[in-house]
C-alpha positions in Angstrom: 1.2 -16.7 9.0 3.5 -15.2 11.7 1.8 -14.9 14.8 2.6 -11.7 17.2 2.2 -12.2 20.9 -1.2 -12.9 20.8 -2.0 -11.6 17.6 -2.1 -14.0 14.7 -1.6 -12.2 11.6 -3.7 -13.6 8.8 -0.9 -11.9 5.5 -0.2 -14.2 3.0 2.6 -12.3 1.5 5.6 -11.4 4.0 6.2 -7.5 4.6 8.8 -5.9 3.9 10.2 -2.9 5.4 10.2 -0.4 1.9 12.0 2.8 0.8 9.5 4.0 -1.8 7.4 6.7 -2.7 3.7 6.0 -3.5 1.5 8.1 -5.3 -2.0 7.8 -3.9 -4.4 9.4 -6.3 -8.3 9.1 -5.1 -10.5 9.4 -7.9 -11.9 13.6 -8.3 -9.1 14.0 -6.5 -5.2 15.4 -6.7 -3.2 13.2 -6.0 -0.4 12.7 -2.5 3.1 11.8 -2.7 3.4 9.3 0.5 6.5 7.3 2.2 5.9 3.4 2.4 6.5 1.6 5.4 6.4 -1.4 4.7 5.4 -3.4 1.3 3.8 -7.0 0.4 3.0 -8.7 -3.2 -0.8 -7.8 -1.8 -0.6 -4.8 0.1 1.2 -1.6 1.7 1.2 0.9 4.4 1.7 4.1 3.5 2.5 7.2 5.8 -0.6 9.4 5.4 -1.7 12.6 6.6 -5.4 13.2 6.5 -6.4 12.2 3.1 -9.9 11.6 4.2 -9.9 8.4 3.1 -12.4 5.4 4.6 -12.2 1.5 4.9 -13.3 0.7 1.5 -12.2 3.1 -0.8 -10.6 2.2 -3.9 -7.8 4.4 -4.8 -5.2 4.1 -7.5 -1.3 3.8 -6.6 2.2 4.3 -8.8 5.5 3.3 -7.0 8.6 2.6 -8.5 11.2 -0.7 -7.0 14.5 -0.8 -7.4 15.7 -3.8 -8.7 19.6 -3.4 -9.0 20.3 -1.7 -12.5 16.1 -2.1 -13.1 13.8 0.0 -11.7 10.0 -0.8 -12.5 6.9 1.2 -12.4 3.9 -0.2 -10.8 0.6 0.7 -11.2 -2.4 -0.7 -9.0 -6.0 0.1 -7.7 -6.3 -0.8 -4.0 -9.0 -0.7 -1.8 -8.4 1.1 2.0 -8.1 -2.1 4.2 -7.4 0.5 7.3 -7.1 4.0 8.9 -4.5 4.7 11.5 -3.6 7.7 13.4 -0.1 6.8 11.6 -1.2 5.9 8.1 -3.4 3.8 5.7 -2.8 0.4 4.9 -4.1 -0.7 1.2 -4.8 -3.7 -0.1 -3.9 -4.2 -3.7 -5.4 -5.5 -6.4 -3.8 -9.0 -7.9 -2.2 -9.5 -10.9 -4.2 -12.2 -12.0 -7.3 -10.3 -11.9 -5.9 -8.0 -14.7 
């Protein structure tokens, strides 16, 4: 856990600053091409205008990491952990729970 003046942040996984493109597609919904700012094995925060989205939503997510001469597609449902005036962070589903 790395603490933050007197914040202690309670992340598992370490962030990292990202330079992806998410696809946030709400269920009855289209779907919004948004910039990640940073990215975790359980979560990310995306860049968002108003999607009208709400702690607790689940939403589905594609996003695509470069991995030198591999890129790989990922696919997860995520659940809105928080709404900013700056974006949404979303906490993904695990793998093991698939």
């Amino acid at each position: 856990m790395a603490e933050t003046g007197s914040n202690m942040e309670r992340r598992l996984h370490t962030r990292h600053r990202a330079r992806t493109t998410v696809y946030v597609q709400v269920p009855g919904r289209r779907g919004k091409l948004c910039r990640a700012r940073n990215l975790s094995a359980n979560g990310v925060f995306v860049e968002t205008e108003n999607l009208g989205l709400q702690k607790g939503s689940v939403v589905e997510l594609a996003f695509a990491i470069n991995l030198g001469s591999i890129t790989k597609i990922h696919r997860r449902t995520a659940i809105v952990a928080h709404v900013s005036r700056g974006g949404t962070g979303l906490r993904m589903e695990s793998y093991a729970g698939r």
